[in-house]
VEXDREN-938614 format. One line per 8 residues: for each residue x, y, z of N, C-alpha, C, O. Coordinates in nm, 3 decimals. Layout:
<fifis>
X,Y,Z,X,Y,Z,X,Y,Z,X,Y,Z  ...
</fifis>
This chain:
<fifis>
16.586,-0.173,5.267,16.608,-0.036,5.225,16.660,-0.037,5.081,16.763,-0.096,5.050  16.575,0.039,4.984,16.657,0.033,4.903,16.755,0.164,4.859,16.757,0.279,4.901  16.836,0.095,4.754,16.963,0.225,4.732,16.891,0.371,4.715,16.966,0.461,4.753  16.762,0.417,4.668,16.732,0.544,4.636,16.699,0.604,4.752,16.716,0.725,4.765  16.652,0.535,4.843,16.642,0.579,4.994,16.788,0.625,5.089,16.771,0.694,5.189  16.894,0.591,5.059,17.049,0.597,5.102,17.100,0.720,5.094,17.083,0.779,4.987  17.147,0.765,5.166,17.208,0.920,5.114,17.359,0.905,5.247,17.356,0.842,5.352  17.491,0.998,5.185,17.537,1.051,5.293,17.505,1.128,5.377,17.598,1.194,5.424
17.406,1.146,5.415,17.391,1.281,5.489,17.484,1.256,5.666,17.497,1.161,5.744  17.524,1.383,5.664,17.637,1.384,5.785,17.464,1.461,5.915,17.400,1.566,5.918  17.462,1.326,5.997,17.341,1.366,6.121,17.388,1.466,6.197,17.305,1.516,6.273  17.559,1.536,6.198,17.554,1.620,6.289,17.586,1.745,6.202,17.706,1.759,6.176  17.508,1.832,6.155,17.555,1.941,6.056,17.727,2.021,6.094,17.820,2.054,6.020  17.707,2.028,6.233,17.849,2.093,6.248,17.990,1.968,6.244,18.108,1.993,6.267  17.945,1.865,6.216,18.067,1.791,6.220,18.107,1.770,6.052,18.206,1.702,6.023  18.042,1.819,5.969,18.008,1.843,5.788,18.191,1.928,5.804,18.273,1.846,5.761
18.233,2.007,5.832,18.339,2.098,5.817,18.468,1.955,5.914,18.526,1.867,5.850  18.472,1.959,5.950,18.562,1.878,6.014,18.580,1.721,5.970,18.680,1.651,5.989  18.436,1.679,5.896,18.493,1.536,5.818,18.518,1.588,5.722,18.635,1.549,5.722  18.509,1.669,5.598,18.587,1.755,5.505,18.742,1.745,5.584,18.796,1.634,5.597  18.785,1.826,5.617,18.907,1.798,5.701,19.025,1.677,5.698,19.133,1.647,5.648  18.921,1.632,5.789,18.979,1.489,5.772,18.988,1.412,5.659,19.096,1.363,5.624  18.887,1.395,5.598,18.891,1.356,5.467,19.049,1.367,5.376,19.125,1.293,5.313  19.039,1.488,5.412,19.165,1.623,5.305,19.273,1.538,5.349,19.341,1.466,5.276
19.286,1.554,5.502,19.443,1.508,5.586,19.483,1.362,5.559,19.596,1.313,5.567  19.360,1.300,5.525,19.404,1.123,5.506,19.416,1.096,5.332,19.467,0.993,5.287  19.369,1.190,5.259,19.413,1.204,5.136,19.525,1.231,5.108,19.600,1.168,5.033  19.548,1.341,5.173,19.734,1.388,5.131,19.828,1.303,5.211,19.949,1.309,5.189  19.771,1.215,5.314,19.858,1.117,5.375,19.896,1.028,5.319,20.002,0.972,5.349  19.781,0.974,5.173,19.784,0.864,5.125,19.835,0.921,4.996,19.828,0.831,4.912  19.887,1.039,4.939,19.907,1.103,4.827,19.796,1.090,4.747,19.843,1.073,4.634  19.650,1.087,4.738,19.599,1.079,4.671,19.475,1.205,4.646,19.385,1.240,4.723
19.511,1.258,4.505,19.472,1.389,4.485,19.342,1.435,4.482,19.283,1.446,4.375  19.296,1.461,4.574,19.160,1.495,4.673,19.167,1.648,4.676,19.247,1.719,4.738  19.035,1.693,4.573,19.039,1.864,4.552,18.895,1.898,4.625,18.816,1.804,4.635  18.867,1.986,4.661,18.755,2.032,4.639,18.631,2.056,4.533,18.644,2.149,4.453  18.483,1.958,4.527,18.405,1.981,4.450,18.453,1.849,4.432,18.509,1.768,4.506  18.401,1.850,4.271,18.389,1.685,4.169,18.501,1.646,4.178,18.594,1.717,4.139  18.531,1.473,4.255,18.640,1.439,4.231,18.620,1.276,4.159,18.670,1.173,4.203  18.531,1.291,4.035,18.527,1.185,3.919,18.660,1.146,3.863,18.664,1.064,3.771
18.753,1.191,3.905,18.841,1.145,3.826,18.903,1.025,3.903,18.955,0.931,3.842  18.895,1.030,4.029,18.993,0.933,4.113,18.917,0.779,4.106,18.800,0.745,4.092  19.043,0.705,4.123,18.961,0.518,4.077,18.925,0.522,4.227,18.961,0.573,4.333  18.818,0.426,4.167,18.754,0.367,4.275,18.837,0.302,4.385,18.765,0.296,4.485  18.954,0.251,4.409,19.057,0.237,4.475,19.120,0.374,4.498,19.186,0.349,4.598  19.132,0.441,4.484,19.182,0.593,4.526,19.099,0.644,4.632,19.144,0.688,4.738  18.920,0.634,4.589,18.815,0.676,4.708,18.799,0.606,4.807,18.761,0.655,4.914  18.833,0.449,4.789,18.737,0.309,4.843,18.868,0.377,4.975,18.833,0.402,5.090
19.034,0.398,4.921,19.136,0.384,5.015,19.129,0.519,5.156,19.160,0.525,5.275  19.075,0.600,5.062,19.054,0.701,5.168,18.966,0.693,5.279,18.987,0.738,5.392  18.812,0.600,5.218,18.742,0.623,5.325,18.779,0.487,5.453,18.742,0.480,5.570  18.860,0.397,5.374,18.905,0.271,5.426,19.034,0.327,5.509,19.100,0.224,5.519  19.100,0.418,5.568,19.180,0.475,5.605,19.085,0.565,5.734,19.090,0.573,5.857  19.003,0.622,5.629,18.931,0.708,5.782,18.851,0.586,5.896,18.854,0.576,6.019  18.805,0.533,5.825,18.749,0.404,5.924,18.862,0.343,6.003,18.862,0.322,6.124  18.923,0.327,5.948,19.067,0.225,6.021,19.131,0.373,6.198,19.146,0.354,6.319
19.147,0.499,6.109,19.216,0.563,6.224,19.034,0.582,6.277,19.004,0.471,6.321  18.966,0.635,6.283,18.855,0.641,6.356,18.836,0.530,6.453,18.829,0.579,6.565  18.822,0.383,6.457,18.856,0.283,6.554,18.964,0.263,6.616,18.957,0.219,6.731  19.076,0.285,6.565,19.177,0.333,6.658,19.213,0.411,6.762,19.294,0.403,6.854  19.117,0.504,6.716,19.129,0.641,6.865,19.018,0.565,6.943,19.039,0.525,7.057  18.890,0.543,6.873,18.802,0.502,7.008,18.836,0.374,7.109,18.802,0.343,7.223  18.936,0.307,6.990,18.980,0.146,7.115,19.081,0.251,7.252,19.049,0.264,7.370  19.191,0.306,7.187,19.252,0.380,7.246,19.176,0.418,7.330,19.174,0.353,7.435
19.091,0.532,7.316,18.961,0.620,7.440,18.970,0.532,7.536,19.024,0.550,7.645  18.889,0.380,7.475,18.812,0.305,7.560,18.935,0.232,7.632,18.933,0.248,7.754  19.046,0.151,7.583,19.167,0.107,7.698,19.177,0.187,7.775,19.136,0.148,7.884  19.231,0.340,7.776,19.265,0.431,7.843,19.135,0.493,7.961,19.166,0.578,8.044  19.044,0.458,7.957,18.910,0.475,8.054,18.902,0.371,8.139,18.828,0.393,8.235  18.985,0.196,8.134,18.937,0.175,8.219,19.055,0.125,8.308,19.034,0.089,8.424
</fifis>
């Protein structure tokens, strides 16, 4: 695959408002100033940390789910 073929696109349109959200909540968790629209200004360690934060609590709830199911 190459990179021009790649896109974020979010597969579930209604879950588009709620990773916004989250996004926001793990930004201001991490103090890092996450606005709405263009956010060119933040280092690449400012973005890399946010989405490295949403991944981290996102496997956390599902290990959780999954201990707690069986």
């Amino acid at each position: 695959m190459t990179s021009s073929n790649r896109t974020n696109k979010v597969e579930v349109p209604e879950a588009k408002e709620a990773l916004n959200r989250f996004k926001q909540e793990v930004a201001s968790e991490l103090g890092v100033p996450l606005k709405e629209g263009y956010n060119g200004d933040l280092t690449s360690r400012q973005a890399g940390s946010i989405g490295g934060e949403m991944v981290r609590k996102m496997i956390r709830s599902q290990e959780e789910k999954m201990s707690s199911s069986k």
